[in-house]
C-alpha positions as CSV (number, residue, x, y, z in Angstrom):
1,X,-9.4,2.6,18.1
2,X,-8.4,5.1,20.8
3,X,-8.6,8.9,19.4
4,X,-5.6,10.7,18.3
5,X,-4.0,14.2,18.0
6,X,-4.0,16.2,14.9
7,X,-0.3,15.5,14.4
8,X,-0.6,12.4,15.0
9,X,-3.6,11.7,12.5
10,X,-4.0,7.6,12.8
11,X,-2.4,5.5,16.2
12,X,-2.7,2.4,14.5
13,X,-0.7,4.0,11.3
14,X,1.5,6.3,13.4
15,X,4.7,4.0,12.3
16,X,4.0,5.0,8.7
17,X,5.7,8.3,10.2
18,X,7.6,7.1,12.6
19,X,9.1,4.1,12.8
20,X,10.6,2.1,16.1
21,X,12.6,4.3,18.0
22,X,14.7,1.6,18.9
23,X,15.0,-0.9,15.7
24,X,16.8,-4.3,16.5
25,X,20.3,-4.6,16.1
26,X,22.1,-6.3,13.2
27,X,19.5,-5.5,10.7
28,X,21.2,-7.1,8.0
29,X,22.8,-9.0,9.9
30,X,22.8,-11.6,12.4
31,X,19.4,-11.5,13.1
32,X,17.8,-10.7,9.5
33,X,19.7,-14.0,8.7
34,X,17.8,-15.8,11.7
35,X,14.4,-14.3,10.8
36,X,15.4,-15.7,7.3
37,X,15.7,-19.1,8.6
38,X,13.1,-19.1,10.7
39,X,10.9,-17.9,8.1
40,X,11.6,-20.8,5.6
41,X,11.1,-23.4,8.5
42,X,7.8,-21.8,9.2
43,X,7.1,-21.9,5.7
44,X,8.7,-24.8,4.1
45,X,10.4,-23.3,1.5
46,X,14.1,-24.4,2.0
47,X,14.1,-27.4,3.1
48,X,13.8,-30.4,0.5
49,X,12.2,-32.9,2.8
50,X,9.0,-29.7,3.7
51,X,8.4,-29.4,-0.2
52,X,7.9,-33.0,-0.8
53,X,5.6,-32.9,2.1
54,X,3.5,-30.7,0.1
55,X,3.7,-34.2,-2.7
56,X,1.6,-36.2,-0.2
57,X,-1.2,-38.6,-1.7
58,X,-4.1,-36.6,-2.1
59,X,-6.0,-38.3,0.1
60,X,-4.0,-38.1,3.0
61,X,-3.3,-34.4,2.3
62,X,-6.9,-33.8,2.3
63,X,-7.5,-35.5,5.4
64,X,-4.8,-33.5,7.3
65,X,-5.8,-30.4,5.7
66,X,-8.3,-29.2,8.5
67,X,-6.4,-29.8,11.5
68,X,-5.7,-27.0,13.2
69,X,-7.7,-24.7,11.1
70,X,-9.4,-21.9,12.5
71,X,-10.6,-20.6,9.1
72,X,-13.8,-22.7,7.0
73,X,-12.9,-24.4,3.9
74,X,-12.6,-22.4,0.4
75,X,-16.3,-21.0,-1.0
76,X,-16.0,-20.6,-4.7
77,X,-18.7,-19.0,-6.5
78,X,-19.4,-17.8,-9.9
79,X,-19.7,-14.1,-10.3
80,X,-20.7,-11.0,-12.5
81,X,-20.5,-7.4,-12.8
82,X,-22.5,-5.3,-15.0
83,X,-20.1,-2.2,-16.3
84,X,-20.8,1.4,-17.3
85,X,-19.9,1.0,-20.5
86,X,-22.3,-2.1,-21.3
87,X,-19.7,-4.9,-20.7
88,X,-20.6,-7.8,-18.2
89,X,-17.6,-9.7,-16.3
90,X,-18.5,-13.5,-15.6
91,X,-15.6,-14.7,-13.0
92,X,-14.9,-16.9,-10.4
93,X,-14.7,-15.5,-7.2
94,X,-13.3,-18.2,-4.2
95,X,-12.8,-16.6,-0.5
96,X,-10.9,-18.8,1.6
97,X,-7.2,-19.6,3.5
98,X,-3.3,-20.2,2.3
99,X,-1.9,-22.3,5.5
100,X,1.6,-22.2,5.7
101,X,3.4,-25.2,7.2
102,X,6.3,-26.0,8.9
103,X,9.0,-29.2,7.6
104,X,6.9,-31.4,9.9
105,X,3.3,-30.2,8.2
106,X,2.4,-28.7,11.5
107,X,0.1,-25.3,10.7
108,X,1.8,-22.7,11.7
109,X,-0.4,-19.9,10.2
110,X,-3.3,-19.3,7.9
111,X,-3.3,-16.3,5.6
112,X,-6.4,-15.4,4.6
113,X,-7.4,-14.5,0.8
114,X,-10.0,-13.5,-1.8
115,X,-9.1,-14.3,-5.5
116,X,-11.2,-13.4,-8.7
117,X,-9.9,-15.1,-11.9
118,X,-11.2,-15.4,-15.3
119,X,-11.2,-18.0,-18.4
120,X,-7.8,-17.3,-20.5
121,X,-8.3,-16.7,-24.5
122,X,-7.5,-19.3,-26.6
123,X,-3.7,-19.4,-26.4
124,X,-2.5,-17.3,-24.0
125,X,-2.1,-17.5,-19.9
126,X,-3.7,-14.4,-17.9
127,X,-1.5,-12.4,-15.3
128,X,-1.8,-13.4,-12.2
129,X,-1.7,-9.6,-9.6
130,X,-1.0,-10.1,-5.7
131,X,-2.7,-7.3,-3.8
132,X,-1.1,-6.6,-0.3
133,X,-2.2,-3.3,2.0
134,X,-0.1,-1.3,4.8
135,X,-0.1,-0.1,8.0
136,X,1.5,-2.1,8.9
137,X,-1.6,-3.9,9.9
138,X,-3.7,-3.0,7.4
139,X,-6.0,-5.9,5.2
140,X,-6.3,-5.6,2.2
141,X,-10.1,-4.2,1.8
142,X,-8.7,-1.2,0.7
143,X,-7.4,-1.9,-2.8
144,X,-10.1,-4.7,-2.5
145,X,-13.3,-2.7,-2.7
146,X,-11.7,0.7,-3.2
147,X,-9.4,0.4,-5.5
148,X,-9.4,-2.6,-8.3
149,X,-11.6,-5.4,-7.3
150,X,-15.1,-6.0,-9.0
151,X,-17.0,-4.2,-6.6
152,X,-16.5,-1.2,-5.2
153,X,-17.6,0.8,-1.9
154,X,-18.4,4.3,-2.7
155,X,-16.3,6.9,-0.7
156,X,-15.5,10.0,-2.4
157,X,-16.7,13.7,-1.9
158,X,-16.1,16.0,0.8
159,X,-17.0,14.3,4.1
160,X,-17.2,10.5,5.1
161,X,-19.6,9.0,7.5
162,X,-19.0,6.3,9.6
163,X,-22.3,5.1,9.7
164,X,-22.8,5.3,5.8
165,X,-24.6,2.5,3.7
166,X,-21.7,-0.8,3.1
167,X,-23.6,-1.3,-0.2
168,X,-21.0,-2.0,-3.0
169,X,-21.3,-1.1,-6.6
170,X,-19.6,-2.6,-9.8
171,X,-16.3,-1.3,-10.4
172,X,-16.0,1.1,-13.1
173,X,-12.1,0.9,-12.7
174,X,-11.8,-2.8,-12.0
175,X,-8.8,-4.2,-13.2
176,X,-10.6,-7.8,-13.7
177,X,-10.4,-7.3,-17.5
178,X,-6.5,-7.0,-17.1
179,X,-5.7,-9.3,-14.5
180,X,-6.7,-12.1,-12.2
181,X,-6.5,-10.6,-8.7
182,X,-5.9,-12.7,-5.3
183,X,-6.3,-10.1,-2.4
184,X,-3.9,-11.2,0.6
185,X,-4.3,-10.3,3.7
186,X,-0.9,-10.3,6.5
187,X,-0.9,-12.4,9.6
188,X,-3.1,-10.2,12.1
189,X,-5.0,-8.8,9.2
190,X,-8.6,-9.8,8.2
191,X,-8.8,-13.0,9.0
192,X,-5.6,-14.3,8.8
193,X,-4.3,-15.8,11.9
194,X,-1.1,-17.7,13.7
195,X,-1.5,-21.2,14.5
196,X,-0.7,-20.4,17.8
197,X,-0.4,-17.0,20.0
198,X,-0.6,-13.7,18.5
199,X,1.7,-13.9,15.4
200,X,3.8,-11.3,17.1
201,X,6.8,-13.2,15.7
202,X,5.6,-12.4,12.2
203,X,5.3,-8.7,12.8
204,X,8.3,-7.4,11.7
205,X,9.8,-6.4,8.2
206,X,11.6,-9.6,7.4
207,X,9.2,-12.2,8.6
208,X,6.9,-10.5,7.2
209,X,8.1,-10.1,3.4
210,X,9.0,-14.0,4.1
211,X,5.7,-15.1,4.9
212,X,3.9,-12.6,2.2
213,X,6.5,-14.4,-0.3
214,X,5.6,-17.9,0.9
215,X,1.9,-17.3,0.6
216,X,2.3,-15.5,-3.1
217,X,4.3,-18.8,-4.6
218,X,1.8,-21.5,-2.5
219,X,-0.8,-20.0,-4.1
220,X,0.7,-20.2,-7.5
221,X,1.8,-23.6,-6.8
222,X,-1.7,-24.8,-5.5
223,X,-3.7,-23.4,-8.5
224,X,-1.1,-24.3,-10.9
225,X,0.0,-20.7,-12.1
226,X,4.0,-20.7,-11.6
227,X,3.8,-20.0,-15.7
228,X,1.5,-17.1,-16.0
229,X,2.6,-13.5,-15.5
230,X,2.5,-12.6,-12.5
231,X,2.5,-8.7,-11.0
232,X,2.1,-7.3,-7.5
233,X,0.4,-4.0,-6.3
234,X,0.6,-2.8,-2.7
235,X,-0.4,0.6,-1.1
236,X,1.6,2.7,1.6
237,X,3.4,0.1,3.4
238,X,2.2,-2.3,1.3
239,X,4.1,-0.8,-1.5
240,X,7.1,-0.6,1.0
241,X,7.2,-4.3,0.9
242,X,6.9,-4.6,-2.9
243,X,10.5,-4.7,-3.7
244,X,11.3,-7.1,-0.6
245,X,8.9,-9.7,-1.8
246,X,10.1,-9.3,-5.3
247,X,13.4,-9.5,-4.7
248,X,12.5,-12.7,-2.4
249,X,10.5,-14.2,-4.8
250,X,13.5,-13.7,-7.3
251,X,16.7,-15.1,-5.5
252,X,14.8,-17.4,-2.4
253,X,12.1,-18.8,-4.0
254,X,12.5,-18.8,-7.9
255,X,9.7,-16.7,-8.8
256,X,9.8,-13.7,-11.1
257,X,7.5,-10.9,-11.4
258,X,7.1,-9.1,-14.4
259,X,5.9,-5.7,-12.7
260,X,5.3,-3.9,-9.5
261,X,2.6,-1.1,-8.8
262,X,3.9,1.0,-5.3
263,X,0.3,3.0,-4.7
264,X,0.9,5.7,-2.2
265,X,4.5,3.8,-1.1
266,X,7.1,5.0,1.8
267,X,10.2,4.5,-0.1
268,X,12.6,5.4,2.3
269,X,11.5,5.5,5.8
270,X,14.4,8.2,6.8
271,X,13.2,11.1,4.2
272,X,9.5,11.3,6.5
273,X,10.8,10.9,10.1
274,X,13.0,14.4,10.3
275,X,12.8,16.3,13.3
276,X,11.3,19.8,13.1
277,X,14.7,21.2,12.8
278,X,15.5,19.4,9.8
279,X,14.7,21.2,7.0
280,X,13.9,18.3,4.7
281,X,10.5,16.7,6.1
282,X,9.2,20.4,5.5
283,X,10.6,20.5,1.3
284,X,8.8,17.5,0.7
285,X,5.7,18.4,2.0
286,X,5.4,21.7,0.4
287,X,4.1,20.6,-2.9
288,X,1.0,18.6,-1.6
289,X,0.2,21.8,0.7
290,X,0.3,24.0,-2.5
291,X,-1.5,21.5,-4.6
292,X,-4.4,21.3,-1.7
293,X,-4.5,25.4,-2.1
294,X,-5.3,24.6,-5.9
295,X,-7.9,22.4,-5.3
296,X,-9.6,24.4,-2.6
297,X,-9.2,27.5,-5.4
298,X,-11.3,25.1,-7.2
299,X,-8.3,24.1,-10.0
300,X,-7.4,20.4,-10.1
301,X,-3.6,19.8,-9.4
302,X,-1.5,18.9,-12.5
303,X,2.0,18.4,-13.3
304,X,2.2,21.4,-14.8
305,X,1.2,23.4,-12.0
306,X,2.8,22.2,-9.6
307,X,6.7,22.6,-11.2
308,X,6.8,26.5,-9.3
309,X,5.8,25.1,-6.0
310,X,8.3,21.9,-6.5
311,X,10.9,23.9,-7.8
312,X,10.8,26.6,-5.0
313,X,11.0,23.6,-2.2
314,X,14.2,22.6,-3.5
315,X,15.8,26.1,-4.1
316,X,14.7,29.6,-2.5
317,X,12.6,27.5,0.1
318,X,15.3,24.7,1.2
319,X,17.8,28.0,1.1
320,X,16.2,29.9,3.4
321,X,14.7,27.1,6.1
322,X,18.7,26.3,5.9
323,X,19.6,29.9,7.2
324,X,17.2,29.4,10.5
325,X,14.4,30.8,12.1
326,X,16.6,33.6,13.6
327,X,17.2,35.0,10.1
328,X,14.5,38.2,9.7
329,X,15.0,38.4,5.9
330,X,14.8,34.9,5.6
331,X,11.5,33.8,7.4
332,X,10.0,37.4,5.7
333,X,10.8,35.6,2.6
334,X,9.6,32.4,3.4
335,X,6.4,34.1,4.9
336,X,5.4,35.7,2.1
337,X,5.9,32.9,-0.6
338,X,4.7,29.6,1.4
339,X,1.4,32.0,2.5
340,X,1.0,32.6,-1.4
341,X,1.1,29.2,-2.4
342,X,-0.9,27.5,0.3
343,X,-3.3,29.9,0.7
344,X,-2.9,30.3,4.6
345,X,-3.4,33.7,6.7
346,X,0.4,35.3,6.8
347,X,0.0,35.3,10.3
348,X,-0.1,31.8,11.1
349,X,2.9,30.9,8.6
350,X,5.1,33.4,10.1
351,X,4.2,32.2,13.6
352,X,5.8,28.8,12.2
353,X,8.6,30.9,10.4
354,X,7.6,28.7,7.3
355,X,7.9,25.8,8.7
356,X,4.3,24.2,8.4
357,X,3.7,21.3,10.6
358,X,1.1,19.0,8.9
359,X,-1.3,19.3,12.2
360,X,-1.6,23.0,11.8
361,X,-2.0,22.7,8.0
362,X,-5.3,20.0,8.9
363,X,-6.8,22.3,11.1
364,X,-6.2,25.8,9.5
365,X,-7.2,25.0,6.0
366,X,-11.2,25.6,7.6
367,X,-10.6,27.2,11.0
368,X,-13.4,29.9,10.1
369,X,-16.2,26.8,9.8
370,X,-14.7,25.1,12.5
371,X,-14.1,22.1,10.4
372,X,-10.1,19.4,10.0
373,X,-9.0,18.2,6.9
374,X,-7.9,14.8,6.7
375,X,-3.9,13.6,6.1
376,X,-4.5,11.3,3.5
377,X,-6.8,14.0,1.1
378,X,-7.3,17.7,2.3
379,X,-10.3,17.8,0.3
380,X,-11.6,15.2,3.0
381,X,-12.8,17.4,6.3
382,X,-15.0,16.8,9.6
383,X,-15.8,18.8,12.2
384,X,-13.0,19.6,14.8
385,X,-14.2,18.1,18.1
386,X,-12.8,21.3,20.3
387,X,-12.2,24.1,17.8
388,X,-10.9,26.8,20.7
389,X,-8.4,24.1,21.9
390,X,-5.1,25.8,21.3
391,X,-4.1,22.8,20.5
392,X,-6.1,20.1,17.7
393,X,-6.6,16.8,18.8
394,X,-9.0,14.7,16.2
395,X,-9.7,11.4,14.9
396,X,-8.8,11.7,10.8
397,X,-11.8,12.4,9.0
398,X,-11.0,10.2,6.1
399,X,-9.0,7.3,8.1
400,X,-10.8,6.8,10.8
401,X,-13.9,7.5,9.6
402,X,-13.6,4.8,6.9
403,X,-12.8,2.0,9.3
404,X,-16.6,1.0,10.1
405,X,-18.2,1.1,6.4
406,X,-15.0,-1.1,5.2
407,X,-15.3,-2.8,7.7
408,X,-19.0,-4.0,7.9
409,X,-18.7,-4.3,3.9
410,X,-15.7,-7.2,4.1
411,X,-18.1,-8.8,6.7
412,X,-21.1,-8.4,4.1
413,X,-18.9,-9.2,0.7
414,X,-17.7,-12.7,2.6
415,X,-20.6,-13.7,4.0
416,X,-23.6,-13.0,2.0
417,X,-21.8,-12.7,-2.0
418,X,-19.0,-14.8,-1.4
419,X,-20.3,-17.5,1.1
420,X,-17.5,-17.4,3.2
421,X,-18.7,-17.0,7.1
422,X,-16.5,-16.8,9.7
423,X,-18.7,-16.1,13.0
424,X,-15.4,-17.0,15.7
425,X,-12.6,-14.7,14.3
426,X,-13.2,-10.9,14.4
427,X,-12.0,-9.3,11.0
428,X,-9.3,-6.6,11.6
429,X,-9.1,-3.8,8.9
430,X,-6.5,-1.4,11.2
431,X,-4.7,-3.7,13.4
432,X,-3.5,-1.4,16.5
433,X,-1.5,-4.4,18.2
434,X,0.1,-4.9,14.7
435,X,1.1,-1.7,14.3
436,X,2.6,-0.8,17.6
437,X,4.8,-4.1,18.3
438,X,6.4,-4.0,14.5
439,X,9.8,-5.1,14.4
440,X,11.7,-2.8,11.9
441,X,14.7,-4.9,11.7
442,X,16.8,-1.9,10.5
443,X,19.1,-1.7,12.8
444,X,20.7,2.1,13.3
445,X,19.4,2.8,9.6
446,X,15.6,3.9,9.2
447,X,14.2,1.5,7.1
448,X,14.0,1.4,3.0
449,X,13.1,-0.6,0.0
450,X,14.9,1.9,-2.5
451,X,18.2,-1.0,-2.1
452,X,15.7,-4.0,-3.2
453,X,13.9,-1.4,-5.5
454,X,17.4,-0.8,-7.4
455,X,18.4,-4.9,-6.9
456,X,14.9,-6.4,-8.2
457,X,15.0,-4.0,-11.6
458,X,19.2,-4.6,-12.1
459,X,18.4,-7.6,-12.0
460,X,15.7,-8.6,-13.9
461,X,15.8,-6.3,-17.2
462,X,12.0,-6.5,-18.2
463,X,10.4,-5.7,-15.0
464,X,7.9,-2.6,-14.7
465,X,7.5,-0.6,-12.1
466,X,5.1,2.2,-11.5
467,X,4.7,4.3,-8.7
468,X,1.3,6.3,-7.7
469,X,0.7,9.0,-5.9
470,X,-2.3,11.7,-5.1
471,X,-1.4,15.0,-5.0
472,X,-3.1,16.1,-1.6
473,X,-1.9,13.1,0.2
474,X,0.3,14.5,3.5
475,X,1.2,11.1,5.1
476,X,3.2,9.6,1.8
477,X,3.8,13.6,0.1
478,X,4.4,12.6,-4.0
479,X,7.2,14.6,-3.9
480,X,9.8,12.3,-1.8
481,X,8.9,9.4,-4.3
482,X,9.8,12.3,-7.1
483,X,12.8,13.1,-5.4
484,X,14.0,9.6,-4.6
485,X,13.3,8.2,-8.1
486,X,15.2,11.0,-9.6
487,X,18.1,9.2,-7.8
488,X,17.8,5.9,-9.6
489,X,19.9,4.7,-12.6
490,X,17.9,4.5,-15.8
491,X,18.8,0.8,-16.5
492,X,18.8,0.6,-19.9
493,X,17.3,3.1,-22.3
494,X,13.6,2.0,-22.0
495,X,12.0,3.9,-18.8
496,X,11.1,1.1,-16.4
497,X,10.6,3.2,-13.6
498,X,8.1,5.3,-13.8
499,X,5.9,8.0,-11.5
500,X,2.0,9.2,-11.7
501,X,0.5,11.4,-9.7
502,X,-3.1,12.1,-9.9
503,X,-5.8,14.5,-8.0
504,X,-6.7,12.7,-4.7
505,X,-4.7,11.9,-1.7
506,X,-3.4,8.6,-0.4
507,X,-6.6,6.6,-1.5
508,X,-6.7,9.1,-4.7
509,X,-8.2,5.8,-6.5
510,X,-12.0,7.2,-4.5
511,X,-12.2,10.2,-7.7
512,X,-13.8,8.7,-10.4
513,X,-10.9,10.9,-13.1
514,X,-8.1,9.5,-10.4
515,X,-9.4,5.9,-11.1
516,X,-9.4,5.9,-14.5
517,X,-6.4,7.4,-15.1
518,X,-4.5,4.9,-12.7
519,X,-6.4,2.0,-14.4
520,X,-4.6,3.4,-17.9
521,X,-1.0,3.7,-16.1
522,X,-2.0,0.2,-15.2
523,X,-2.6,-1.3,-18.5
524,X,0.1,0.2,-19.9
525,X,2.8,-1.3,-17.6
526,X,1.3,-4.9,-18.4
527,X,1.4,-4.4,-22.0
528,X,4.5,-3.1,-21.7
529,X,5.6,-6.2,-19.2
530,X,3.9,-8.7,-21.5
531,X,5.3,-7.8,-24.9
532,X,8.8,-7.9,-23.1
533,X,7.9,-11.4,-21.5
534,X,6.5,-12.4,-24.8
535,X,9.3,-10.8,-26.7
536,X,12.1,-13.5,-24.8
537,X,9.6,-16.2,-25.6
538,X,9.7,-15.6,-29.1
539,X,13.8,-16.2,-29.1
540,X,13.9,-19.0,-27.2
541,X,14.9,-22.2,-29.5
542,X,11.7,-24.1,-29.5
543,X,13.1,-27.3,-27.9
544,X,13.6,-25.6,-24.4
545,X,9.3,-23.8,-24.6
């Protein structure tokens, strides 16, 4: 990947902050309703005659199954982990591909997954959790082996090398005792591929929640799960497209989720791309500045502690960036407060007239040792390249230098545990041509998933939804989700909705306390989902179970 500036902290993640300048027309219209079509030829999902294609005799579906097929046959292993607290976790653990057909049965792409599963108890079905990274044109290694999966690749404290071991650990904070996980990786992503030519006309938001959908309810078709419980996680833009495949799942396909986990999400696209004049980008930002000044004071953030900070950014502070930089009192005041709480030199915030950009935050937090601090966690540094340039220009210390450990350790997990080798296809963790040819489909609206966040829980009265955050995270600040969720009707008396924020930035899941916690949050929204589930089960008359 090409090196960035401070500001900038990731190219291949840069849309995260700033979408398409110039988004197609007729987002929802005319041409979301094409991409819809086009999606369910690709897929086989509306037509009758492409789902009794899928009916074929096995033998004959067997024998076609290959053609095509850039990506070996499934490898499924048996597995086990040996936890901290004395437990072992036998499971099956089967690498392999989802290909997606068109009415005809022509492949038309092959999406690329890793599933662990596990033996129900005696009279009951085990959830079924869809895992789906960002970027866009992120795989899924990240909530893989960072966050939730049976093994884990170790990548917390102060400073990450890129040339670190790729050895994995078990998963103290594996959610394998909850939940069956299948891992899914976007066309472009790992190695999931087109059929044919780059998959650019996947890369965009509606093709891509289409396909995403398609895969999740092949999968559960295939392996005979349409009547388990089934959940989806997804980080950054992953939990963008959360409530787009749920609500496609729901009304296109006829599958219902009983619960969503947004880790890290963009909610609404228009709240993070502000100009520097706009007063809001800078409000919800403050919060995660102030709550990296704790952490650096050596206190961990908390909820607690950070209601002055939050409710300054929305009074004195949003009051006073409202009156303007040309208003002495004003940035005086702002000077003196945002200095106090982020623990910057006076100086340098009333050079900004308390307007922090993120860059400047990065590279002044350790200017003294010469040393960046990372978007995604400011308790993540390296060393700034040219520390006299006047202006920072520096590959994240935390992003980037992540991408060759995960990297080599998907190669090493598939190959040598799971038995899964693909020498012809290089796997992409951070797809740059992903990223930059994304088709927002938004028309002259940023995009936003708050609309399908609102329609998905109207509708469906005993889905759960939790939304994660980290406290020092920059890119995807808490405090927008806060804000935004704040907004939401309460559908019923029962909070369905809910928000955690834990120390940690966007990957907070990399603290051991961070981990834990969110695996708690977890298991209470699927006990919560599952006595609702099981609570309509129990009233149905018995000749309809």
């Amino acid at each position: 990947m090409s090196r960035t500036g401070a500001a900038s902290p990731s190219r291949h993640l840069r849309t995260i902050l700033n979408p398409h300048p110039n988004p197609r027309p007729n987002g929802r219209g005319g041409l979301s309703r094409v991409w819809l079509v086009l999606a369910a030829l690709l897929v086989g999902l509306a037509p009758l005659h492409a789902q009794e294609a899928n009916r074929r005799p096995p033998e004959r579906a067997a024998a076609e199954s290959r053609e095509g097929r850039k990506l070996p046959p499934d490898s499924v292993t048996q597995q086990s982990i040996a936890l901290p607290d004395g437990r072992t976790l036998a499971f099956t653990a089967t690498a392999g591909s989802l290909p997606l057909v068109d009415e005809s049965g022509k492949l038309q792409a092959e999406i690329a997954f890793i599933a662990y599963t596990r033996p129900a108890e005696a009279g009951s079905e085990r959830p079924v959790t869809f895992a789906i990274n960002g970027g866009p044109g992120a795989a899924s290694a990240y909530l893989n082996i960072g966050a939730i999966g049976p093994w884990r690749l170790p990548a917390d404290g102060p400073s990450i090398s890129p040339s670190q071991g790729v050895a994995l650990v078990p998963n103290d904070g594996t959610w394998l005792d909850l939940t069956d996980l299948v891992f899914i990786d976007p066309v472009g992503t790992g190695y999931s591929r087109a059929a044919e030519g780059d998959g650019k006309s996947y890369w965009n938001v509606e093709a891509d929640a289409s396909v995403l959908s398609a895969a999740i309810a092949r999968y559960l078709r295939v392996n005979d799960r349409m009547g388990a419980p089934k959940f989806f996680v997804g980080e950054s833009y992953g939990g963008f497209r959360g409530p787009l495949i749920a609500a496609k799942l729901q009304e296109e396909i006829g599958v219902g989720l009983s619960g969503l986990v947004l880790l890290s999400p963009v909610l609404d696209f228009a709240w993070l791309q502000q100009p520097r004049a706009n007063p809001w980008s800078h409000v919800l930002r403050l919060p995660s500045y102030a709550a990296s000044a704790l952490e650096r004071a050596g206190t961990a953030p908390t909820a607690a502690l950070m209601r002055d900070a939050e409710g300054y950014a929305t009074g004195d502070y949003l009051a006073d960036l409202l009156k303007g930089p040309g208003d002495a009192q004003a940035v005086a005041r702002l000077t003196d407060r945002v200095a106090a709480l982020t623990g910057l030199d006076a100086a340098v915030v009333k050079a900004q007239a308390g307007r922090l950009s993120m860059g400047s935050l990065q590279r002044e937090i350790d200017r003294k040792a010469g040393r960046v601090a990372s978007a995604y966690d400011t308790a993540v540094s390296g060393w700034d390249p040219d520390p006299a340039a006047p202006h920072g220009g520096f590959d994240d210390p935390l992003l980037t230098a992540l991408q060759a450990p995960l990297t080599s350790a998907m190669i090493d997990l598939y190959a040598k545990r799971l038995n899964w080798r693909v020498p012809n296809l290089r796997y992409e963790l951070l797809n740059g041509a992903v990223n930059r040819a994304w088709g927002w489909n938004s028309g002259r609206s940023a995009p936003e998933a708050l609309g399908q966040l609102r329609s998905v829980l109207a509708l469906d009265g005993n889905l759960r939804v939790l939304v994660a955050h980290g406290y020092t995270d920059l890119v995807t600040p808490y405090f927008a989700s806060k804000l935004l969720i704040a907004q939401m009707p309460s559908y019923g008396t029962e909070p369905r909705l809910n928000l955690a924020v834990y120390p940690g930035g966007h990957m907070f899941y990399s603290r051991p306390d961070s981990r834990a916690a969110f695996k708690r949050d977890a298991a209470a929204l699927f006990a919560a989902a599952l006595k609702a589930r099981n609570a309509d089960r129990a009233s149905e008359p018995k000749e309809t179970r």
